[in-house]
C-alpha positions as CSV (number, residue, x, y, z in Angstrom):
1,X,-76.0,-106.9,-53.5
2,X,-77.0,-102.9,-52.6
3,X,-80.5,-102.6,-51.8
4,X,-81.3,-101.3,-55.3
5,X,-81.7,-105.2,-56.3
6,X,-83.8,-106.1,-52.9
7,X,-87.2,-107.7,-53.3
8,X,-89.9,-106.0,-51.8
9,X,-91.2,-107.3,-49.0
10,X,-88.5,-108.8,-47.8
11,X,-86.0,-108.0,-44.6
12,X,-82.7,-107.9,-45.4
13,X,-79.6,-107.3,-42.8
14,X,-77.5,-104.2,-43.8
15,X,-74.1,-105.4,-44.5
16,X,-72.2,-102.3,-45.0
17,X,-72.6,-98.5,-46.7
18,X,-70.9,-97.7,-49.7
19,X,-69.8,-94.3,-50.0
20,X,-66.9,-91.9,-50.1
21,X,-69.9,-89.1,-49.3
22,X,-69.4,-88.4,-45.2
23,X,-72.6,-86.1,-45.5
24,X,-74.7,-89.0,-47.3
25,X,-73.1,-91.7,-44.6
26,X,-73.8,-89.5,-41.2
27,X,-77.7,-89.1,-43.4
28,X,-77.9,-93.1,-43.2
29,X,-76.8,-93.7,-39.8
30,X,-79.5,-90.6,-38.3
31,X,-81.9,-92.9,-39.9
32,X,-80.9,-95.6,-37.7
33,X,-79.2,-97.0,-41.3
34,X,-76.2,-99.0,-40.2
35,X,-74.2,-102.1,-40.5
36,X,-75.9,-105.2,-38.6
37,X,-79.6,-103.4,-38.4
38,X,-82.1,-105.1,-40.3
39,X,-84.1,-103.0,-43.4
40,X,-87.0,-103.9,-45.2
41,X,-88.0,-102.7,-48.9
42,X,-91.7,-101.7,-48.3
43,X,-92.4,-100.5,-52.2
44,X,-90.4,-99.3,-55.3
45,X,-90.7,-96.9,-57.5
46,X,-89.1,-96.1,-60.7
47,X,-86.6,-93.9,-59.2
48,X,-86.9,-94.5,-55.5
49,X,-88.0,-97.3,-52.7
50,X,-90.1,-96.8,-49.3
51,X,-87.9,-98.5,-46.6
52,X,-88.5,-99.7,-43.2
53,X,-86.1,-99.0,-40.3
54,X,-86.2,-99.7,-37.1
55,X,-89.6,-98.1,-36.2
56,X,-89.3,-95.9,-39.3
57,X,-90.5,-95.6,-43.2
58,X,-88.7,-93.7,-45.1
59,X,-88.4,-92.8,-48.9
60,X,-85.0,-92.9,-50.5
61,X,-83.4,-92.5,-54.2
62,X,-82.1,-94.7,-56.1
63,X,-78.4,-93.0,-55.2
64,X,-79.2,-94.1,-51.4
65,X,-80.5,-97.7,-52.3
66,X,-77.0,-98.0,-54.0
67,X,-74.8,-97.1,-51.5
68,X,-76.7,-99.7,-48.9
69,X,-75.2,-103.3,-49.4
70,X,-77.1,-105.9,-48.0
């Protein structure tokens, strides 16, 4: 399931990232966005989700939320 489906509120523990994009993956992992580190879907939007990493909250499209399978 990619994060796009997640339930907000809930923690999740990031199984892999999904994408042929090396710019979008070295994005993820600066935001501390890697496989085995738990995320948690704080709110969503239409067309985008605030996220919680690590220490972090962060806003990300829909595009990002797909490529994150947790």
């Amino acid at each position: 399931m990619n994060l796009s489906m997640a339930e907000a509120g809930k923690e999740y523990i990031i199984k892999s990232i999904e994408t042929d994009d090396e710019e979008l993956n070295s994005f993820l992992f600066s935001l501390g966005c890697y496989s085995g580190e738990p995320i948690t879907v704080v709110a969503r939007r239409k067309r985008s989700f605030t996220v919680s990493i690590k220490d972090g909250r962060y806003n990300i499209d829909a595009q990002l939320a797909e490529a994150i399978i947790v």
